[in-house]
C-alpha positions as YAML, in Angstrom:
chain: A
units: angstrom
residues:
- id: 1
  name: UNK
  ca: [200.06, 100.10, -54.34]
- id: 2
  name: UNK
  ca: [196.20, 98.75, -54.50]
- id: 3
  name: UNK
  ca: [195.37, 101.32, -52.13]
- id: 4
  name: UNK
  ca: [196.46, 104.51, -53.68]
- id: 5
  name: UNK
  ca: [195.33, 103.28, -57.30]
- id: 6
  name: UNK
  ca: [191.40, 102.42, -55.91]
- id: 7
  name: UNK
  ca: [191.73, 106.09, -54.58]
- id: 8
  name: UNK
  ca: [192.25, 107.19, -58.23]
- id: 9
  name: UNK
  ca: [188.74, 107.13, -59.10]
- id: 10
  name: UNK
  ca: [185.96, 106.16, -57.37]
- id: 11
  name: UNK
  ca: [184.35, 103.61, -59.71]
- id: 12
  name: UNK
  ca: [187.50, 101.75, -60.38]
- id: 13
  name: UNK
  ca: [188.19, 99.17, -58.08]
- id: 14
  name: UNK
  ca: [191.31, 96.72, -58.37]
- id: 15
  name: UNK
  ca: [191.81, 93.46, -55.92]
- id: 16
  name: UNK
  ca: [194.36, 91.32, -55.48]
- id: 17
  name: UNK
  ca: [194.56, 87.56, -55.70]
- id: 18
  name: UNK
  ca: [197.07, 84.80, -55.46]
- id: 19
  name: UNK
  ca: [196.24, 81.33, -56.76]
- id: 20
  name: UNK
  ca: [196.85, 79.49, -59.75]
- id: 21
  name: UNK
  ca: [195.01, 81.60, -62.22]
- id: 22
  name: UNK
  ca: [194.55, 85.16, -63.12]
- id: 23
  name: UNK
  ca: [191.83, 86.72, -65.09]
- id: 24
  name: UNK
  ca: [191.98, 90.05, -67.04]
- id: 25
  name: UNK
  ca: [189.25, 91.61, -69.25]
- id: 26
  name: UNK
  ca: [187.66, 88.02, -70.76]
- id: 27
  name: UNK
  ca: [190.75, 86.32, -70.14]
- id: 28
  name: UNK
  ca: [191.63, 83.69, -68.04]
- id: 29
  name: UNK
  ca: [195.43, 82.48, -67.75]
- id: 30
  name: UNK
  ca: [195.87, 79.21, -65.66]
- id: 31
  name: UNK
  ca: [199.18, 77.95, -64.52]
- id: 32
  name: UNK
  ca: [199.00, 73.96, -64.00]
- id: 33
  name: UNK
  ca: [202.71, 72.82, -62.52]
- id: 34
  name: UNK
  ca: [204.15, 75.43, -65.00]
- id: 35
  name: UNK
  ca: [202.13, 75.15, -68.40]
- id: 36
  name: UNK
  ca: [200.08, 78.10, -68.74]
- id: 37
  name: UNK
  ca: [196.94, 77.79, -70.58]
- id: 38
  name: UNK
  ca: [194.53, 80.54, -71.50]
- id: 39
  name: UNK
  ca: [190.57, 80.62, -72.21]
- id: 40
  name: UNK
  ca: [187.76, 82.73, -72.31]
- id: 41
  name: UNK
  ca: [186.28, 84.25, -69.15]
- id: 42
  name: UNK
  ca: [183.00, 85.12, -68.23]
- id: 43
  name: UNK
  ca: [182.00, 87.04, -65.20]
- id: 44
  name: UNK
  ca: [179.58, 84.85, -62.97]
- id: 45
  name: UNK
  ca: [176.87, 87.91, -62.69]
- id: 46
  name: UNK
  ca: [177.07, 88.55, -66.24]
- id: 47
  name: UNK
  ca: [173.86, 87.20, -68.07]
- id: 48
  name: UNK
  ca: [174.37, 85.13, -71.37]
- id: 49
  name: UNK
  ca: [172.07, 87.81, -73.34]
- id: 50
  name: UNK
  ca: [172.18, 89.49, -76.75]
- id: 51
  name: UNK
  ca: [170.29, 91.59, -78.91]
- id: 52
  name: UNK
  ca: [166.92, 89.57, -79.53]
- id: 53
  name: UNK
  ca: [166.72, 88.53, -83.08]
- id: 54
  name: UNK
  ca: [163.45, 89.43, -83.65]
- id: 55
  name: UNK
  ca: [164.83, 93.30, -82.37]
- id: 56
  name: UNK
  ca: [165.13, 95.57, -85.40]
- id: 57
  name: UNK
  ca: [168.95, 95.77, -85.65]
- id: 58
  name: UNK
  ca: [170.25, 95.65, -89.16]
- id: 59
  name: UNK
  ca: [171.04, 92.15, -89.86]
- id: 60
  name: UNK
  ca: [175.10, 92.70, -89.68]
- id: 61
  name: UNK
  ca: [174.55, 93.24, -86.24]
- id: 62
  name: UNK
  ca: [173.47, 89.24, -85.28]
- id: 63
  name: UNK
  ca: [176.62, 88.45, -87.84]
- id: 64
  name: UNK
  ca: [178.91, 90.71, -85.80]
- id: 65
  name: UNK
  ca: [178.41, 89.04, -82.43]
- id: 66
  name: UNK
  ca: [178.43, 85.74, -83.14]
- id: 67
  name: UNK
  ca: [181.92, 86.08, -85.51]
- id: 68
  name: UNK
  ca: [183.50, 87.96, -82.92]
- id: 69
  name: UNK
  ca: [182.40, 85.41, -80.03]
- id: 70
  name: UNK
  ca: [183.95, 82.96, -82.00]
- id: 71
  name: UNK
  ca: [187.08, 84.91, -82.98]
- id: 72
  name: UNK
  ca: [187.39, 85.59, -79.61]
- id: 73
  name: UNK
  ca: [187.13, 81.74, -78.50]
- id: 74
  name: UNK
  ca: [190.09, 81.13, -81.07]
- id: 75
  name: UNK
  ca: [192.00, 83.74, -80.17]
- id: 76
  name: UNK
  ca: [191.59, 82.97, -76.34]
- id: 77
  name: UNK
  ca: [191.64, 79.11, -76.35]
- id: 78
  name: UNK
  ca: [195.15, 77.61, -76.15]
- id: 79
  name: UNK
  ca: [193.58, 74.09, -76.07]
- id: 80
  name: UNK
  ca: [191.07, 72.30, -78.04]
- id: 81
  name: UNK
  ca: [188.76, 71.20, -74.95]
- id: 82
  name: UNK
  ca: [188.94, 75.39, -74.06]
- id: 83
  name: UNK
  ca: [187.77, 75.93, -77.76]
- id: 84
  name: UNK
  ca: [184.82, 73.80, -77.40]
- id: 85
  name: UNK
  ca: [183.64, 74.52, -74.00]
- id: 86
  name: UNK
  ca: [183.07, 78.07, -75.38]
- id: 87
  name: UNK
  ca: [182.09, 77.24, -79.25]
- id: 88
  name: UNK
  ca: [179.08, 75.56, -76.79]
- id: 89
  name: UNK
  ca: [178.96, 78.21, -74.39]
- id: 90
  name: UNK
  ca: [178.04, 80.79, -77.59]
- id: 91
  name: UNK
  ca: [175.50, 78.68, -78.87]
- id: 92
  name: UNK
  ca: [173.62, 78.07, -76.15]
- id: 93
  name: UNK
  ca: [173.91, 81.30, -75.45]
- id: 94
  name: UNK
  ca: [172.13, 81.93, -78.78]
- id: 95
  name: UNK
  ca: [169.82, 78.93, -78.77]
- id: 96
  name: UNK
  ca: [168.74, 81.21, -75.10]
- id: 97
  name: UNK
  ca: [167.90, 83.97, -76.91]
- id: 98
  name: UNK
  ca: [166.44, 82.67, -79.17]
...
């Protein structure tokens, strides 16, 4: 099945994995002896940027990402712990930039 839907278009590829988590999109699902818990996932050669602040976006713009990196941490978090690790993943992703 994997085979005939990475010949569907060429810049598509799909793997499979077995283990004891599954990610899709910025999701990760974990399965620990039957409770699954879900966070947010970031893909290890994705860098932590965003638009500088000093760029000359309208100001809504700076709003916009960090309210929807924080919706998305408590819409993805199913555990406190999961909720912080990313509330301080997003800021020092913002204290990086600046």
């Amino acid at each position: 099945m994997l085979k005939e839907a990475n010949h569907f278009h060429p810049n598509i590829k799909l793997t499979g994995e077995i283990g004891t988590s599954v990610t899709f999109l910025d999701l990760r699902i974990n399965n620990e002896h039957g409770i699954l818990s879900t966070a947010v996932y970031h893909k290890e050669a994705a860098e932590p940027y965003v638009i500088p602040f000093k760029s000359d976006h309208p100001r809504h713009t700076f709003r916009n990402i960090i309210q929807g990196a924080l919706a998305r941490a408590v819409y993805y978090s199913s555990t406190l712990k999961a909720f912080d690790d990313e509330r301080r993943y997003v800021r020092l992703m913002l204290l990086y930039n600046g």
